[in-house]
MITIVO-182553 format. One line per 10 residues: number of its first residue (from 1); their letters; for each residue x, y, z of C-alpha. Coordinates in steps of 0.25 Angstrom, whole numbers, plus 5000, padded with zeros to 4 digits. Each point is the difference from the previous one (the first is absolute). Example, Ala and Ser with C-alpha at 12.3 -4.5 7.8 and 13.67 -1.06 7.14 Angstrom:
BEGIN
1	as	5049/4982/5031 | 5006/5014/4998
//
This chain:
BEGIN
1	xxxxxxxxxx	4840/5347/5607 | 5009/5004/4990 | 4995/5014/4992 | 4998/5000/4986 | 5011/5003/4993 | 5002/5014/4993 | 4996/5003/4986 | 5010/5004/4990 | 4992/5008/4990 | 5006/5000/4984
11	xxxxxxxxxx	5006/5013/4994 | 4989/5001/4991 | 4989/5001/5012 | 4994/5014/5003 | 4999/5005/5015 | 4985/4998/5001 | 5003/4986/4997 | 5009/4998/5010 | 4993/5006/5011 | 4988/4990/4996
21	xxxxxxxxxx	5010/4988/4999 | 5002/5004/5014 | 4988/5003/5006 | 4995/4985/4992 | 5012/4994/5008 | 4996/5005/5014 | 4985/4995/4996 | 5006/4986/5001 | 5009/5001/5010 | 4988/5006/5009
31	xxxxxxxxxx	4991/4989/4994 | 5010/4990/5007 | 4998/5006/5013 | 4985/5002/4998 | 4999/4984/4999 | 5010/4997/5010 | 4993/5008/5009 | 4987/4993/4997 | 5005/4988/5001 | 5004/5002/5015
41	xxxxxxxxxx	4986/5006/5005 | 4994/4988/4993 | 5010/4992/5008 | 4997/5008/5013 | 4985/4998/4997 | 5001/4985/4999 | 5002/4999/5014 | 4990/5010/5005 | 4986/4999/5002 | 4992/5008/4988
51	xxxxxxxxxx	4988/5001/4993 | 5008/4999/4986 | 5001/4992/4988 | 5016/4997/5001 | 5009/4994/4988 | 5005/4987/5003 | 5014/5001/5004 | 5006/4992/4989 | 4992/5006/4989 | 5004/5014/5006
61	xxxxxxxxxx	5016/4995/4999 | 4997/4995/4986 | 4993/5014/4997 | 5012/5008/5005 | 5011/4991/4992 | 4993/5005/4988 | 5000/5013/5002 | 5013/5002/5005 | 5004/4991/4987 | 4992/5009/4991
71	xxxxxxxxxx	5006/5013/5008 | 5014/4996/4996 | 4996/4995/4986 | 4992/5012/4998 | 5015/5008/5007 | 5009/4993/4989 | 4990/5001/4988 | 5002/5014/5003 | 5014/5003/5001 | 5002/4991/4986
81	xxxxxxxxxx	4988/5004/4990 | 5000/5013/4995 | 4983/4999/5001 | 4992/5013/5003 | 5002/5004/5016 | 4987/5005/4999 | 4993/4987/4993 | 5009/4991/5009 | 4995/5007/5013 | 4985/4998/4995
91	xxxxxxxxxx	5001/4985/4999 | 5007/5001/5013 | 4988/5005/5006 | 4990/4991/4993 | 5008/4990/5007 | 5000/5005/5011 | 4984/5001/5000 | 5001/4985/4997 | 5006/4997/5013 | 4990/5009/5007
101	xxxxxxxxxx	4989/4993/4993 | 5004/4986/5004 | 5004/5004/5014 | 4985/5006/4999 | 4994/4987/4996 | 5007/4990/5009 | 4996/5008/5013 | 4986/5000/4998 | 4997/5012/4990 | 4991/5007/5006
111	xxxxxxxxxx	5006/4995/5013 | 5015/5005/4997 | 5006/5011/5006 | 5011/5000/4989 | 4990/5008/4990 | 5008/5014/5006 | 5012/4995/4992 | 4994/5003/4986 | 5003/5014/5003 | 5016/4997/5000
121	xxxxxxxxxx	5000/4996/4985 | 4991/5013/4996 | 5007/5010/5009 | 5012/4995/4991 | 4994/5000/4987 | 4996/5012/5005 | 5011/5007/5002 | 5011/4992/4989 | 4989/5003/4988 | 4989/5012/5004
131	xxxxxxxxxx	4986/4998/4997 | 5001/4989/4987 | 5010/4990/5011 | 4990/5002/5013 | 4986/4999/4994 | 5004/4988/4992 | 5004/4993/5011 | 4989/5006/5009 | 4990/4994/4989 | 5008/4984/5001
141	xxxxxxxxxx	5001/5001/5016 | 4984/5003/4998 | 4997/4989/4992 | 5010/4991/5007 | 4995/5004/5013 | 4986/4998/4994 | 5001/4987/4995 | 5006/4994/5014 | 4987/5005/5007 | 4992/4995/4991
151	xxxxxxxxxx	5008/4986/5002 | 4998/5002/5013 | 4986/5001/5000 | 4998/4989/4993 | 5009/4991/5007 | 5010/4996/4991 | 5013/4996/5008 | 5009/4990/4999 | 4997/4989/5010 | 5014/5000/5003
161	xxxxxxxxxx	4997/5013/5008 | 4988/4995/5008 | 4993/5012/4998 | 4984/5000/4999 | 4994/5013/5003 | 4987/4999/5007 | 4987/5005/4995 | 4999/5012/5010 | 5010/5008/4995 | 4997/4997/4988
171	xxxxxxxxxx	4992/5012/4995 | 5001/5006/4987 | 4998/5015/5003 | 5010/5000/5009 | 5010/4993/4988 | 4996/5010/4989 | 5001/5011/5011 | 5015/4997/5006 | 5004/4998/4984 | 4992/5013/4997
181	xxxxxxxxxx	5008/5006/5012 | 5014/4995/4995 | 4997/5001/4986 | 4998/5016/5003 | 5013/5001/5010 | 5009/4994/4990 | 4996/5010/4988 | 5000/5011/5010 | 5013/4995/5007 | 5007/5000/4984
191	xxxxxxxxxx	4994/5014/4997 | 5007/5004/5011 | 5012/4993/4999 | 5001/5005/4985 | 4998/5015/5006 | 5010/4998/5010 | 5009/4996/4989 | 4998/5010/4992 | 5002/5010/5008 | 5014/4994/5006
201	xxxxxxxxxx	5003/4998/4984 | 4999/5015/4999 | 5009/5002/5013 | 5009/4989/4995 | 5001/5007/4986 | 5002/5013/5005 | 5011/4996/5010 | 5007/4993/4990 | 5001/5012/4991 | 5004/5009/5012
211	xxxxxxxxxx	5010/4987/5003 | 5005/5001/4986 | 5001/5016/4998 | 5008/4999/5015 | 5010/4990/4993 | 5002/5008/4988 | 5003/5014/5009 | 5008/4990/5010 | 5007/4994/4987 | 5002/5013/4994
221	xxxxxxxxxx	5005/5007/5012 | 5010/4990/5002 | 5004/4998/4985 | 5002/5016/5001 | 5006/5001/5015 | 5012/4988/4994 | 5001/5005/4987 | 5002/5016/5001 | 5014/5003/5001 | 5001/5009/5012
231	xxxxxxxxxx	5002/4993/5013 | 4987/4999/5010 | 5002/4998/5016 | 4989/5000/5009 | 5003/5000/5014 | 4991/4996/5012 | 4997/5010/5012 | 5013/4994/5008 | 5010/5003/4986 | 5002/4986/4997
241	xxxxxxxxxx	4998/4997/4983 | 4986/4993/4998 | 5001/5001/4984 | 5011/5001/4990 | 5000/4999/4983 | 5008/4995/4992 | 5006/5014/4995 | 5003/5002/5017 | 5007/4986/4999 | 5009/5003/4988
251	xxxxxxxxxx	5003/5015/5005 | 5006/4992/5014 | 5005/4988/4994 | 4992/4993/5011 | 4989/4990/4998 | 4987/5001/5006 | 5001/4989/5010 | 5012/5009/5007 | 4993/5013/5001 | 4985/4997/5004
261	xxxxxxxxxx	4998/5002/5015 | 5013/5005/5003 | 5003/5014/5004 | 4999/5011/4988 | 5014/5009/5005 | 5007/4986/5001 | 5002/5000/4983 | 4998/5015/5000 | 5008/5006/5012 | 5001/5014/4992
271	xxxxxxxxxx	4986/5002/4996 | 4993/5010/5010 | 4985/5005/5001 | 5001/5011/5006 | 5001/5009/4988 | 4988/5007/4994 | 5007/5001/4988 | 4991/4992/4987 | 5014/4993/4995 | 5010/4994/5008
281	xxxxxxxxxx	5015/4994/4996 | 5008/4990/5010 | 5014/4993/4998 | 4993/4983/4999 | 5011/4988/5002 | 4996/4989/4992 | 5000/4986/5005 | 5011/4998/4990 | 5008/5011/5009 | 4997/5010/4987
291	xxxxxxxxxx	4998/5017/5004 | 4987/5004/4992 | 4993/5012/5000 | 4985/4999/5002 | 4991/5011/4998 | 4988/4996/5012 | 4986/5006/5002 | 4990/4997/5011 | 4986/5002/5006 | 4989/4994/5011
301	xxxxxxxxxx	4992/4988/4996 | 4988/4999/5010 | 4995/4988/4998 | 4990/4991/5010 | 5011/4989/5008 | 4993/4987/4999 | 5001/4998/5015 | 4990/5012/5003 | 4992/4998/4988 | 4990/4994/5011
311	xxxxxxxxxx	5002/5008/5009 | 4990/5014/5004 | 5005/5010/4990 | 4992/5011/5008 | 5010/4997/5014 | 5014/5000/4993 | 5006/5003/4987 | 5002/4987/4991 | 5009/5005/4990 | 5015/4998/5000
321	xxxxxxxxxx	5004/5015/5003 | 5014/4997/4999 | 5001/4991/4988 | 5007/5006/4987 | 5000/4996/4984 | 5015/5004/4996 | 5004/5000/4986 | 5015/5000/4995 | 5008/5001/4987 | 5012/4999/4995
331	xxxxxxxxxx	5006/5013/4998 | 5015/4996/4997 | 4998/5001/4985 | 4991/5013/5001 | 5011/5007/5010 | 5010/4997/4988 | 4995/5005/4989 | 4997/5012/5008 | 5013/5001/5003 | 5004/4999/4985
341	xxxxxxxxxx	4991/5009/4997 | 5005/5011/5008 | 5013/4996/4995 | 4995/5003/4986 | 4994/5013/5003 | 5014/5004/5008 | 5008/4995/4988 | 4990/5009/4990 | 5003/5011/5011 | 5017/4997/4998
351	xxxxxxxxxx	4998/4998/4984 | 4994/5016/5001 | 5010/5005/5009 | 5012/4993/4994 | 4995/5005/4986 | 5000/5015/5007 | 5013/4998/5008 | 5006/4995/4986 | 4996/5013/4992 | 5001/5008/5011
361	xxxxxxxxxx	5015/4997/5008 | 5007/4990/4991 | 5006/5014/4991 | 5002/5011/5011 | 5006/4988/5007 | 5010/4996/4989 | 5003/5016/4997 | 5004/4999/5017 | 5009/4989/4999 | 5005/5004/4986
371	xxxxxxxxxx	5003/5014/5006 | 5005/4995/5013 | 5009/4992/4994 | 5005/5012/4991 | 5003/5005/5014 | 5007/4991/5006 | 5009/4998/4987 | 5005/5013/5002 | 5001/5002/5014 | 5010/4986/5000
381	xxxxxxxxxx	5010/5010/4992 | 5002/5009/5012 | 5004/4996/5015 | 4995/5011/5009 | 4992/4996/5012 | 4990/5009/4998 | 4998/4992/4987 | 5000/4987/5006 | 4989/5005/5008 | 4993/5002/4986
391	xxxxxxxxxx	5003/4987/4995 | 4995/4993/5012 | 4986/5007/4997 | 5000/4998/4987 | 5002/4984/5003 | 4989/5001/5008 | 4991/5005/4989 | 5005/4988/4991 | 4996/4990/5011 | 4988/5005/5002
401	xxxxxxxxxx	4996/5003/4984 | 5005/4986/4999 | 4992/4995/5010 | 4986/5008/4995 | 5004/4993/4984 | 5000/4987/5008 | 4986/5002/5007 | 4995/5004/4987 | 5005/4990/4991 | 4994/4990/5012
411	xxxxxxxxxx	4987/5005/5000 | 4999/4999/4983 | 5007/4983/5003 | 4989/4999/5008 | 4987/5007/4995 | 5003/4997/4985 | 5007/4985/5001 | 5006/4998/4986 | 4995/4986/4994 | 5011/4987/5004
421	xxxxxxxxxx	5008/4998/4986 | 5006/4985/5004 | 5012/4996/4995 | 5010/4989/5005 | 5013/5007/5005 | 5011/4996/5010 | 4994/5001/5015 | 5015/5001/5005 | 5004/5012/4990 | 4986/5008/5005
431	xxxxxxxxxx	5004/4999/5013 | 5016/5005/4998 | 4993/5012/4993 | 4991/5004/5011 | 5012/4998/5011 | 5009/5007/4992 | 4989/5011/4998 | 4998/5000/5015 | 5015/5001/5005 | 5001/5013/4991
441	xxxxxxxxxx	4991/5007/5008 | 5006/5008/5012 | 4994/4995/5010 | 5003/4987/4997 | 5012/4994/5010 | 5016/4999/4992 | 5002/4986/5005 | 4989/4992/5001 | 4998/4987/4992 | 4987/4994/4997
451	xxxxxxxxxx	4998/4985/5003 | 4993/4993/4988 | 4996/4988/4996 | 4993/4998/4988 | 5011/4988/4991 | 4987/4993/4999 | 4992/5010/4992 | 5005/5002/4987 | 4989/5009/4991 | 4986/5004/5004
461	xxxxxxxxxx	4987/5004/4993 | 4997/5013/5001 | 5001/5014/4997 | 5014/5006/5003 | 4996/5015/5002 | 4991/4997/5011 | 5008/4990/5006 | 5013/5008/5001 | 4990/5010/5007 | 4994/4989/5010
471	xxxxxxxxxx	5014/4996/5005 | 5003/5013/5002 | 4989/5005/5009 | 5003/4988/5009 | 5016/5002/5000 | 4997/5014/5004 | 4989/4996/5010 | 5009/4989/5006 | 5011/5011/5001 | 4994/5012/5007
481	xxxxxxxxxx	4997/4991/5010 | 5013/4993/5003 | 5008/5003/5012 | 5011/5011/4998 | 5012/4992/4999 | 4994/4986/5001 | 4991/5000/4988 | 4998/4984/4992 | 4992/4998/4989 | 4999/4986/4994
491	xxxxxxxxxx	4994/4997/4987 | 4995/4986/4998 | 4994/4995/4987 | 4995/4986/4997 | 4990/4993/4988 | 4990/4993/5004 | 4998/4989/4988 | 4988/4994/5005 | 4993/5011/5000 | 5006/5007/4989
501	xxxxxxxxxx	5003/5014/5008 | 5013/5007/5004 | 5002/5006/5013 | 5008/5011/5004 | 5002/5006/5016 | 5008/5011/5005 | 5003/5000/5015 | 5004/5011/5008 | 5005/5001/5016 | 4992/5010/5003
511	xxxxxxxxxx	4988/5001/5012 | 4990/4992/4989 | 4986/5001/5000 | 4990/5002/5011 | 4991/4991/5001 | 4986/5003/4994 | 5006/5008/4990 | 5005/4990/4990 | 4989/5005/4989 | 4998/5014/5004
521	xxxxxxxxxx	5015/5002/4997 | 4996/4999/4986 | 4989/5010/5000 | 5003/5012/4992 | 5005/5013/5009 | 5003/4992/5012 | 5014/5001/5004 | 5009/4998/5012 | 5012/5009/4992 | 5001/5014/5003
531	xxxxxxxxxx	5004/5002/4986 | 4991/4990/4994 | 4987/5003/4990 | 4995/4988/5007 | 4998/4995/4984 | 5012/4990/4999 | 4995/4989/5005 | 4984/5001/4993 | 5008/5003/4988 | 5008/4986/5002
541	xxxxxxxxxx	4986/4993/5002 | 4993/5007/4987 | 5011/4996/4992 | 5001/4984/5005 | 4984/5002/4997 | 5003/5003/4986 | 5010/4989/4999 | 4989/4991/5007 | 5010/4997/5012 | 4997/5004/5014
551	xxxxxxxxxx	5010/5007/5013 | 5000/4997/5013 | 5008/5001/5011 | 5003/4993/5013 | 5012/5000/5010 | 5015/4998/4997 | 5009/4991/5005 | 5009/5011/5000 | 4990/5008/5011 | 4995/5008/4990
561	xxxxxxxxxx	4987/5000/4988 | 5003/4989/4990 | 4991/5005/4986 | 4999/4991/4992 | 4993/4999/4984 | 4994/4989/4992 | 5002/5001/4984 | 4994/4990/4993 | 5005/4994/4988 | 4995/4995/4986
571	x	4996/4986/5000
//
């Protein structure tokens, strides 16, 4: 036999009502099996020899056809009318006292053992509608019950039924005291049914608010666990993942489905928890292969494992001694600025050195050279050895006074950068003066020729003074580094018209770059010259900065470092 089909409640419907539309829907379903079981002991009794007033067999057939109908009608009228659960459950009821009562009155009245089933219909008004729904039906299942004995006594049967009660039983005390009897148990059965259901009414309201406070902790632990922008991992007591947020899945680039119950170290081979340290940092590969930095903190989470939540706590520990909840950020971004800010205070440090070394060596160190080179002026009229000795010291003191002006004059470049005044100009003629500026110095080799290639480049947008002086750090970078004797530098420069920029690359032969070092070299003070500042190079960067270009470098055909800049031109 097929079950009743489930209720769809409307949007408008509060939960008390559906619960009742519910509870009104196993009422009929059980007032199906109730009938259908009655309907096969009358069957059984048919055949058996008893002393009891039986339904006719087709009558009882009949009987059950109506009440399934009237069950399924009952089913239906339900689900389609927006009526009263609790009026609707009411008139089930009565309805089902009717069936009672006729059930009652064909078997005998006071003969039939079916008077027991009034109490199904008042146990359940009882229960749907406390007090008011129970006596009112206990009330009608009296005076229904009354009025069937009382048919009985009398005689009054269908002659269809051939059922004639003899006189010997009869008797009107024992009537009026069975109906007194049942009478009694029907308002005391709906007293207490309507107690019952007060009290589960109670339970059920308070469980409902503990239900509904739970969701609302449970929705706003996970609202707060997805939403917050630091990464959460919990781990079980054998390391493998058991949650992840979304913040954790963003941070790693892989989606939740990948990481839950895989190993923890399998996406974070770097982070350890050995440490006792409050703040971690660990090197994180991203599934896009990206290196991020991820600032990590961790702690034991002891909680009780569900497979021993049964179990005697008092015999073994049931919390998960091993499980962890790890929480990760991104630090790339922080480690930068941090590195900028040191930057910052190193560069506020060099601006109040280089303003000291400018007041306090640039003069004693032009009165040197000037006086030095007064020396030298006069000691070139006379060709005595003993004065040749003296002019090779005195050129010393040049060099070295020259060299001092220079460190100097670097340190202001690059502690006060002057604003980029840009002006078009010929790139070609920029470089011709920095070559030619380059090739007068001493050091520089007699013979050798530079390779260029720049025919495509006509004029550039930028400021000429700073220019000349980034072209010469890198001619002079690229040089000192060249084998004696073999030295190559190429020029190479090309427009880029689609995206509006020029770039320029000077290549050397040199040993190049070691690898990891490409950005550092940039760094002020770091230097692999041993007469380098180590402020050539950061001085290139700053001024590309101020020309919002950018300098890299990367390995040279040639064997050496090819650095190349990016100067991007007015739309």
């Amino acid at each position: 036999m097929a079950t009743l089909p489930e209720f769809q409640p409307s949007a408008h419907m509060s939960t008390v009502e559906r619960l009742l539309v519910n509870q009104i829907q196993w009422m009929l379903f059980l007032r199906v099996v109730l009938y259908t079981l009655i309907l096969g002991v009358s069957v059984y009794l048919q055949g058996a020899q008893v002393n009891v007033v039986l339904f006719p067999q087709h009558l009882l057939l009949v009987f059950i056809i109506v009440v399934y109908i009237s069950s399924i009608v009952s089913s239906l009228l339900l689900l389609k009318t927006n009526e009263n659960p609790r009026r609707f459950g009411i008139k089930q009821n009565l309805l089902d006292t009717i069936f009672v009562s006729i059930l009652v009155y064909l078997t005998g009245g006071s003969l039939s053992f079916f008077a027991p089933l009034y109490f199904f219909p008042i146990i359940a008004s009882g229960l749907i509608l406390p007090r008011i729904g129970g006596l009112v039906v206990a009330g009608a299942s009296t005076l229904q019950f009354g009025l069937a004995l009382t048919l009985g006594y009398y005689n009054l049967f269908p002659n269809f039924l051939g059922i004639s009660l003899p006189e010997s039983i009869r008797d009107a005390m024992a009537t009026l005291n069975m109906f007194s009897v049942y009478g009694l148990t029907f308002f005391l059965a709906a007293i207490l049914a309507s107690l019952f259901a007060g009290r589960l009414r109670k339970t059920e309201d308070a469980l409902s608010d503990s239900v509904r406070d739970f969701d609302r902790l449970s929705l706003l632990y996970k609202q707060i666990f997805d939403d917050i922008n630091t990464g959460i991992i919990t781990t079980d007591e054998h390391n493998r993942i058991s949650s992840v947020n979304n913040a954790a899945c963003n941070i790693t680039g892989f989606p939740l489905n990948e990481l839950l119950h895989h190993d923890f170290h399998k996406f974070f081979p770097n982070v350890t928890f050995t440490s006792q340290a409050m703040r971690h940092s660990a090197e994180l590969r991203r599934k896009d292969d990206e290196a991020i930095r991820i600032g990590y903190s961790y702690a034991q989470l002891q909680y009780l494992l569900p497979e021993k939540a049964g179990k005697d706590t008092q015999s073994e520990n049931p919390t998960c001694q091993n499980c962890k909840v790890v929480t990760i950020k991104d630090i790339s971004e922080v480690e930068r600025l941090e590195k900028q800010m040191q930057q910052a205070e190193k560069l506020a440090a060099i601006g109040r050195m280089s303003a000291g070394i400018a007041h306090d060596f640039r003069n004693p160190l032009t009165a040197i050279s000037g006086s030095a080179q007064v020396l030298a002026n006069e000691i070139s009229l006379t060709q005595s050895p003993l004065q040749q000795q003296n002019a090779d010291l005195i050129n010393i003191i040049l060099r070295e006074s020259n060299r001092l002006s220079n460190t100097v004059s670097d340190f202001l470049k690059f502690a006060r950068p002057d604003n980029a005044e840009k002006d078009w100009f010929s790139l070609r003629r920029c470089l011709e003066e920095v070559i030619e500026v380059a090739k007068a110095h001493p050091i520089w080799p007699k013979d050798w020729e530079i390779e260029m290639d720049i025919d495509s480049v006509v004029d550039v947008w930028a400021d000429k003074y700073q220019l000349f002086t980034i072209f010469n750090h890198l001619l002079q970078n690229a040089q000192a580094f060249c084998p004696i004797g073999k030295e190559q530098i190429r020029i190479v420069a090309k427009e880029i018209k689609e995206e509006d920029r020029v770039e320029v690359s000077v290549e050397d032969n040199g040993p190049g770059i070691s690898p990891g070092k490409e950005q550092k070299i940039f760094e002020p003070f770091y230097t692999r010259r041993v007469d380098g500042t180590g402020l050539g190079l950061a001085i290139v960067k700053q001024m590309m900065q101020e020309h919002q270009g950018s300098v890299w470098v990367t390995p040279s055909s040639l064997g050496g470092a090819k650095f190349t800049i990016s100067l991007p031109l007015p739309a």
